[in-house]
Each structure stands twice: as C-alpha cells, then as structure tokens.
C-alpha positions as CSV (number, residue, x, y, z in Angstrom):
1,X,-36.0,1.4,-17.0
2,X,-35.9,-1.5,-14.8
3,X,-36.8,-1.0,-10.8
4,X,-35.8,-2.7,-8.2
5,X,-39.1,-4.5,-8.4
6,X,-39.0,-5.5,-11.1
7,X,-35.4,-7.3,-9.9
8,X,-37.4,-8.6,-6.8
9,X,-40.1,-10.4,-9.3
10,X,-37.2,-11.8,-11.8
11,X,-35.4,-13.1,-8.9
12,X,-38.2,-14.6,-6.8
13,X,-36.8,-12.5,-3.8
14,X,-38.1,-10.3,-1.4
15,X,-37.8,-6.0,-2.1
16,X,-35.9,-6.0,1.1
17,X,-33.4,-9.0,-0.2
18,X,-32.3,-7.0,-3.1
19,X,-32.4,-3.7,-1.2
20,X,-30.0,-5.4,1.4
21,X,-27.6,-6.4,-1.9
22,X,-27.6,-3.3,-3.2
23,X,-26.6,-1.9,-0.1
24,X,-23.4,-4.1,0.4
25,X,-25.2,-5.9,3.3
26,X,-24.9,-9.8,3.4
27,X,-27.3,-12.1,1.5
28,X,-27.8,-15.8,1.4
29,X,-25.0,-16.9,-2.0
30,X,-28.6,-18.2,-3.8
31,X,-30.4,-15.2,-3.1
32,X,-27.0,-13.1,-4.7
33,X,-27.0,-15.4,-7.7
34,X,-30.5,-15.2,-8.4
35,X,-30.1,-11.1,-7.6
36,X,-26.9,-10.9,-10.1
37,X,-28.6,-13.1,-12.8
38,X,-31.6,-10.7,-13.0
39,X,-29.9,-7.2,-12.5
40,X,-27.8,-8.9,-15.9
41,X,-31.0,-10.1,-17.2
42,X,-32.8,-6.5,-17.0
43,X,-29.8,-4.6,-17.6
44,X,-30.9,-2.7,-14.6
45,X,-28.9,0.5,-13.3
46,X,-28.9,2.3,-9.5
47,X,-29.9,5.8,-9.5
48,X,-27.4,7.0,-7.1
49,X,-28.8,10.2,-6.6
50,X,-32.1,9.1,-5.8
51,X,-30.1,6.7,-3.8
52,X,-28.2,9.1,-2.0
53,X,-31.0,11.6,-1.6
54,X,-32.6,8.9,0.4
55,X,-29.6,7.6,2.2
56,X,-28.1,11.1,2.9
57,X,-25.0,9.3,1.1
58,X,-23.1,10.5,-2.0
59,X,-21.8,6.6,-2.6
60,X,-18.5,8.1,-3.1
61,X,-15.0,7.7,-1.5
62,X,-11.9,9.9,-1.7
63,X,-8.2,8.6,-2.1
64,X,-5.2,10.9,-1.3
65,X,-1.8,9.1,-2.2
66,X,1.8,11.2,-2.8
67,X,2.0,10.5,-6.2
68,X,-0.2,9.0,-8.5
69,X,2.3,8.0,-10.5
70,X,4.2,5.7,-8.6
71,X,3.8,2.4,-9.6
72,X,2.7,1.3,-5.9
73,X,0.0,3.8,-5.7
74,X,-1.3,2.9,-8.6
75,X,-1.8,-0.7,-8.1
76,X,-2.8,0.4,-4.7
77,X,-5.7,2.6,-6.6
78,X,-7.0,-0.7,-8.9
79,X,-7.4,-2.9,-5.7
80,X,-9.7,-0.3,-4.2
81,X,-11.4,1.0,-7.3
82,X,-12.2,-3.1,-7.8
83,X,-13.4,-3.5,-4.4
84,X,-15.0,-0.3,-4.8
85,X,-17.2,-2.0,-7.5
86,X,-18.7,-4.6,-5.3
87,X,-20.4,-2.0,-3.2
88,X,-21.8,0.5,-5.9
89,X,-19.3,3.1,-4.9
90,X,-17.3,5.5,-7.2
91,X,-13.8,7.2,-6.4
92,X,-12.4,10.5,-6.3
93,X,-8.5,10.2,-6.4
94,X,-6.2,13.3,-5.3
95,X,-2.4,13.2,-5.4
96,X,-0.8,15.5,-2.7
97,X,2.3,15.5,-4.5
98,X,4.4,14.4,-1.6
99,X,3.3,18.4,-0.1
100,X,1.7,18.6,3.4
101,X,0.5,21.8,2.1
102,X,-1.5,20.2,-0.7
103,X,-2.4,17.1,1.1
104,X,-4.3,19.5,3.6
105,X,-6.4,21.1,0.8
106,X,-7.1,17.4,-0.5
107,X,-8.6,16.2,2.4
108,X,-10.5,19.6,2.8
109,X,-11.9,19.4,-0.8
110,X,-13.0,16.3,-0.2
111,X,-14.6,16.5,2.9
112,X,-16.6,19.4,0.7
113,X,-17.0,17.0,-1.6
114,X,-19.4,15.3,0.9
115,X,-17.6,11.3,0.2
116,X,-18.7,9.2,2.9
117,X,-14.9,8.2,3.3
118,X,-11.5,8.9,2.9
119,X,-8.6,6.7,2.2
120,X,-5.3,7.8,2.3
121,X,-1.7,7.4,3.0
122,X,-0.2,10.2,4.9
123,X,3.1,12.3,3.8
124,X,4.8,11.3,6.8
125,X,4.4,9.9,10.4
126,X,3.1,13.3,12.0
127,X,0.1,14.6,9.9
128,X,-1.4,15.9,13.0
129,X,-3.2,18.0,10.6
130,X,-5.6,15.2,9.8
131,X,-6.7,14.7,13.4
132,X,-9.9,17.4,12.7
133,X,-11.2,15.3,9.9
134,X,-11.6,11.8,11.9
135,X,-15.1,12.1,13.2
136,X,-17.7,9.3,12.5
137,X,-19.6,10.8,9.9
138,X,-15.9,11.1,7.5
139,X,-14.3,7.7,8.7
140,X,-11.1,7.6,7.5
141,X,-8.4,4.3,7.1
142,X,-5.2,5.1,7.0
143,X,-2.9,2.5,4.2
144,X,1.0,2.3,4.2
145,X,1.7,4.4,7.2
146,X,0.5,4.7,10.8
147,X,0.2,8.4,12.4
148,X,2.2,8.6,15.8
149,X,-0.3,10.9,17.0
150,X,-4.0,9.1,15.8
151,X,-4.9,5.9,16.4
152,X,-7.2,5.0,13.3
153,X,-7.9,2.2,11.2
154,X,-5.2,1.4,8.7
155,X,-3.8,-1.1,6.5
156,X,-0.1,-1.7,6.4
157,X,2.5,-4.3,5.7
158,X,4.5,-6.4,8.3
159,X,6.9,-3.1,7.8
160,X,9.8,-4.5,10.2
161,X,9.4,-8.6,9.7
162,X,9.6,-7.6,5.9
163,X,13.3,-6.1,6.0
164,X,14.1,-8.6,8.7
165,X,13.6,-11.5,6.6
166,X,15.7,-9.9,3.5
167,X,18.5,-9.2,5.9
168,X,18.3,-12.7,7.6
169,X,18.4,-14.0,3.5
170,X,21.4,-12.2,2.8
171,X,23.7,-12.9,6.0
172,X,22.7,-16.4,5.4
173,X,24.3,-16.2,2.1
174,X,27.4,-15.2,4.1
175,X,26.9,-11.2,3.6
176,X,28.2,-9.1,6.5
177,X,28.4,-5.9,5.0
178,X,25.0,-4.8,4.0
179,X,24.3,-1.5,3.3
180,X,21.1,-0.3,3.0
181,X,19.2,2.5,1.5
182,X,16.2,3.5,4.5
183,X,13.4,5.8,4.2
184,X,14.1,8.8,7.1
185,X,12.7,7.8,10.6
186,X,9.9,10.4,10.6
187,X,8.4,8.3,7.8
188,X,6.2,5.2,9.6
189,X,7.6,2.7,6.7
190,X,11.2,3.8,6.9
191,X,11.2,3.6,10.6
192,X,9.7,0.2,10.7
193,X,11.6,-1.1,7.4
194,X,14.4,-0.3,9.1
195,X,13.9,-1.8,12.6
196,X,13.9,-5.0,10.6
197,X,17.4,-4.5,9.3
198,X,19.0,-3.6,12.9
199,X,17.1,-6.3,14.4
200,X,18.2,-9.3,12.2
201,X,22.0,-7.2,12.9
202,X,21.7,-8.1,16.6
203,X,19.8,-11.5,16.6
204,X,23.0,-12.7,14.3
205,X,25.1,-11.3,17.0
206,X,26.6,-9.3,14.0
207,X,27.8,-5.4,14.1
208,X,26.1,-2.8,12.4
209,X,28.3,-0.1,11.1
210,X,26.5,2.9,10.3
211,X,28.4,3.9,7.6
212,X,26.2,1.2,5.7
213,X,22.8,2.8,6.7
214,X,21.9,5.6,4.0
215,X,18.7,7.9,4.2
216,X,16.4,9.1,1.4
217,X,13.0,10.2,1.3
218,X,10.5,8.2,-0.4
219,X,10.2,9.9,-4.0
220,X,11.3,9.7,-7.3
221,X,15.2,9.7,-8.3
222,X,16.0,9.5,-4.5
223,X,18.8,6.9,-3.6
224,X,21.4,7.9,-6.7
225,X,23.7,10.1,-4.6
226,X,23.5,7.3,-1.4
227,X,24.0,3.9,-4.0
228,X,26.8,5.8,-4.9
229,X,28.2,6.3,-1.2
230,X,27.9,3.0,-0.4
231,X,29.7,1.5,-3.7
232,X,32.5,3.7,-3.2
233,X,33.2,3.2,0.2
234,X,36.8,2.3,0.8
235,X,35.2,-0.9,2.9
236,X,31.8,-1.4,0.5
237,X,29.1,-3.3,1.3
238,X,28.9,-7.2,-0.2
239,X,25.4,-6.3,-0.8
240,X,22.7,-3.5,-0.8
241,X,19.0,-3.6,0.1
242,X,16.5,-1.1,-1.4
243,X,13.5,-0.6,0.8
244,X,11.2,0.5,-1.5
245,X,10.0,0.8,-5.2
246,X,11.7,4.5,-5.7
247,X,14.8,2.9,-4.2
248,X,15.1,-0.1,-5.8
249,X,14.5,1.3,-9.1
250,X,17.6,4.2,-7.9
251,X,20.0,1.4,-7.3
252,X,19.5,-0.7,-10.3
253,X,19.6,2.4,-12.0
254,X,23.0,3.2,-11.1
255,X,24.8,-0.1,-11.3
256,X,23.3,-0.2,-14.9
257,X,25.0,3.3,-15.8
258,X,28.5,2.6,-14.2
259,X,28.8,-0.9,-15.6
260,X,28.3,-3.0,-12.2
261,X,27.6,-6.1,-12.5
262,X,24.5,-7.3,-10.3
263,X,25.0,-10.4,-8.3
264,X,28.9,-11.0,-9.5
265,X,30.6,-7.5,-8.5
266,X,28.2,-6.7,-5.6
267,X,24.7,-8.4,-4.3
268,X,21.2,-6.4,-4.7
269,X,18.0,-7.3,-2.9
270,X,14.9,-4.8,-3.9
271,X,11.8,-4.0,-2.6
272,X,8.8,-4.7,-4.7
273,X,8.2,-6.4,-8.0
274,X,6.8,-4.0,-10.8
275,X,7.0,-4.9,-14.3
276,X,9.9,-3.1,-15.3
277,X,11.8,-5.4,-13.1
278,X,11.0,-7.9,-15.7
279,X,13.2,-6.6,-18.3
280,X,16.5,-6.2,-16.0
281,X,19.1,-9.2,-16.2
282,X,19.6,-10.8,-13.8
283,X,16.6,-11.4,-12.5
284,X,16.2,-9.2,-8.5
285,X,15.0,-10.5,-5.3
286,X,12.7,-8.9,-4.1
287,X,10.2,-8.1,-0.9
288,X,7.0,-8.4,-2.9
289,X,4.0,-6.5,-1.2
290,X,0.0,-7.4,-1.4
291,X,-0.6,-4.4,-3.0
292,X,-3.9,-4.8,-4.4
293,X,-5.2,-6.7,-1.3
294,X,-4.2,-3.3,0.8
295,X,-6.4,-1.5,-1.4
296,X,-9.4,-4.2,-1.2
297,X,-9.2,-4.5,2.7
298,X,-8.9,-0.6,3.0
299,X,-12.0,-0.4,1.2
300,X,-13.8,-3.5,3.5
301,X,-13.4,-1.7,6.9
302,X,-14.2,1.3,5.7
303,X,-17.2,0.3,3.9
304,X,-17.9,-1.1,7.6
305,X,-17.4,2.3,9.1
306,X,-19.2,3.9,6.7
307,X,-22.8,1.7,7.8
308,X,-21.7,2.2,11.6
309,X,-20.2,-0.5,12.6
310,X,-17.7,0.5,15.3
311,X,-17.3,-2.2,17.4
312,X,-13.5,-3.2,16.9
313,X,-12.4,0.9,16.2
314,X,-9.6,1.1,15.7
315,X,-8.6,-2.2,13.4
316,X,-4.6,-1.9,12.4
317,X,-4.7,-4.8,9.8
318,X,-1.3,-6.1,8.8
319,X,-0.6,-8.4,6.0
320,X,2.4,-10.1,5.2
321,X,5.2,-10.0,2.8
322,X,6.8,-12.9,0.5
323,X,10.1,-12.6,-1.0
324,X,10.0,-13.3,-4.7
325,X,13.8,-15.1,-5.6
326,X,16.2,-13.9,-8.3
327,X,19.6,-14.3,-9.8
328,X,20.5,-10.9,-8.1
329,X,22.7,-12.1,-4.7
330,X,25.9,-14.3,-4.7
331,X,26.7,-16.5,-2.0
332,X,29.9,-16.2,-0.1
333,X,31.5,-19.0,0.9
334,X,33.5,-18.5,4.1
335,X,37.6,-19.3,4.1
C-alpha cells in the first residue's frame, strides 16, 4: 500500500506539501498537479482512522434537512457531498422529517457521532434548541434559513430580492392582481419571500389586497386547498406566484386536474426549476436557485471553521437568484 512517501518521492515534493493537500490546505496549482498525478499513479488511499487518530478528527460531517426527499434537499445534498470530496470528508445525512422533535435527536446523534461539523437547515425561524450545540469544537452553518435567535454562519438566497423581481416581472406584464402562495412568517424563507412581494406592491405605488396572500407550510401537498381559494375568488387573481418547489408543484398540480389553462386562463410564475417542470406544457417561469453552489459554499466555510479559522465569524453568505423564462404568463395590455 502506497504511503504518503512514497507520493512525496513520485511527485518531487516535500512530505509536508502533500501533507498540507491532503489536509485541504492550499498548495502551489504545480505542486497539486504533480500531487494528483501521483496519488492516481500509486492508486494511493488515506487511512482515515489513522488519520483521525492523529488529528483527533473523524473527517466526517453531518447534514440535517426536513425531507430528504424533496427535490431541493437533494440537490442541496450532491453539491456538498461533491465539495465534500475535495477535502477527504464523508457525510452522514439525517432527515428530521419536518419534526422539531426529531430534528433535536438528529443533531444529538450526531454530535455523538463525534462529526467535526454540522450542516443543516432548521424547521423553522426559532430553533432555539440548537443554541447548545454551537460551540467551536461542533461549528455549525446554517443553509436556507437564518435563526432569529443565533447569529451563525449560513448560506441563503437573496430570499426578498428573489420574490421582488418575480412580482416586478409580472406587474410589468400589466398584472395587478397577484395572488400568491407564502411560506408562514415564522419560517425565515417565507418571511423574507414574502417581504419581496409587498415590497415591489408599494414601490409600484400599487395596493395589496390581502385576500390574495395565502399561507402554507413548506411540505409536501401543501398549497391545493389555498390555489384553489384564490382561483375561485369572486375577484381572482390575473396571476399566481408559488414560492417554493412544494408550492409550485401544488399549483400546477391543480390547474392540470381542473382543466385551467396556464398562461391563457390565468398566469403562473413558480419557484425553482426541477426536472419534472420539463415535461409540463407550457413551459413555467421560474425563480431558479443555486442550489448546488449553497451546498458547495456551506461546505467551504465550514471546512474553514473546522481548521480554526474564525476571523470573519459569523459569515451570512447570500447568493443570488435568476429567473429562468417560460410560456407560463400572458401579457395584459391596458384599455
């Protein structure tokens, strides 16, 4: 079995150089080629529990999403299992099943699980229960949602400018009457997602009427009952905006079933682009997020955390939103 000597001789570098690679510290890009070239070349393998033993490291991280089968956590879950890879680090994933009760235990199992980091994305905007695990030697980044009571690293969307610029889209189609389908307010996303709608309300010195604002929580099958509301309002909505997968998928859902014709009999702007969407005609506009890239940069600062580097703590990155253009919203054309 090939050592990490035997790397050092086949790649003309110095022990320390390929001990710093291994490590997931920076390297000179010659010095990683010729390092990458002879760990092929040897077919050489980390023992990570000699590794850990040494390091007082398990080279393991923990994930707790609501659902791992939602199509967001799961692309969410490739992007950090590929980042994941670049640092020699495996993954324990744990679904709290949308339960605070559960999501409790799964941040206690893996705390006993000695990982050298969690990543997750809270239930809702109060998980005070996570406070007792954020201590230095469990870092912890937060993706999705913020905590009101925590400040903590985290990885989230531009939640608010997202839904602005779908509202802005529509009402410069001519759409008034927008009715939307929000997350509840105790959620950080659905807060901020909707902040965005009301917003681009008052900067286009338009009236909101609440009757148009529907509330769901975040899961699977939510938003039937509340696209139905809105459609048979006596004064319904031009157009409807989802504000998340579970929505979006609701809404469709529904117009499909009661023979409502997307973009002729009423307009429909989703919220992020899964493959299913694909098959659905006409085509929907959508608020695509970076999905994968939330799950590569959650893994960067922790990874950062993790070797003790502390000197930004706490780092709220935000990454942007694009809206991806389909067939799905008509254009009024004032009298």
């Amino acid at each position: 079995m090939a050592t990490i000597k035997d790397v050092s001789n086949v790649a003309k570098v110095s022990i320390g150089t390929v001990s710093r690679y291994l490590n997931g510290y920076y390297v000179k890009e010659v010095n990683r080629r010729k390092i990458e070239e002879a760990i092929k070349e040897l077919n050489f393998k980390i023992n990570m529990i000699a590794k850990g033993l040494k390091t007082n490291k398990t080279y393991t991280i923990g994930v707790v999403v609501p659902s791992v089968t939602d199509p967001f956590c799961n692309y969410l879950i490739e992007g950090i299992d590929s980042e994941l890879e670049n640092i020699n680090y495996s993954l324990i994933t744990c679904s709290s099943r949308n339960s605070v009760e559960l999501e409790k235990e799964k941040i206690k199992l893996l705390k006993n699980k000695r990982v050298d980091g969690i990543i997750i994305m809270p239930i809702n905007s109060d998980s005070t229960h996570i406070l007792k695990y954020f201590e230095k030697d469990i870092p912890i980044v937060l993706i999705d949602r913020l905590l009101t009571s925590i400040s903590s690293d985290a990885v989230v969307i531009e939640n608010t400018e997202a839904t602005y610029n779908a509202t802005k889209y529509l009402i410069k189609k001519g759409h008034t009457r927008i009715g939307i389908v929000s997350g509840h307010t105790n959620i950080y996303t659905g807060y901020k997602r909707l902040q965005g709608y009301l917003d681009a309300f008052q900067d286009s010195n338009l009236i909101v009427d609440n009757s148009l604002i529907k509330y769901v929580m975040y899961q699977k099958g939510e938003g039937l009952e509340e696209i139905k509301e809105l459609i048979n309002l006596k004064d319904k909505p031009t157009a409807i905006l989802a504000t998340n997968y579970e929505t979006t998928y609701s809404c469709i859902k529904y117009m499909l079933m009661n023979n409502i014709k997307i973009g002729k009999d009423i307009s429909f702007f989703g919220f992020d682009n899964f493959d299913i969407l694909d098959i659905v005609s006409p085509s929907i506009t959508t608020v695509v997020q970076p999905i994968i890239e939330i799950g590569k940069e959650s893994v960067k600062i922790l990874n950062r955390r993790i070797n003790g580097d502390y000197n930004d703590y706490p780092l709220i990155k935000k990454l942007k939103t694009k809206i991806l253009e389909g067939s799905s919203i008509k254009e009024i054309v004032s009298k």
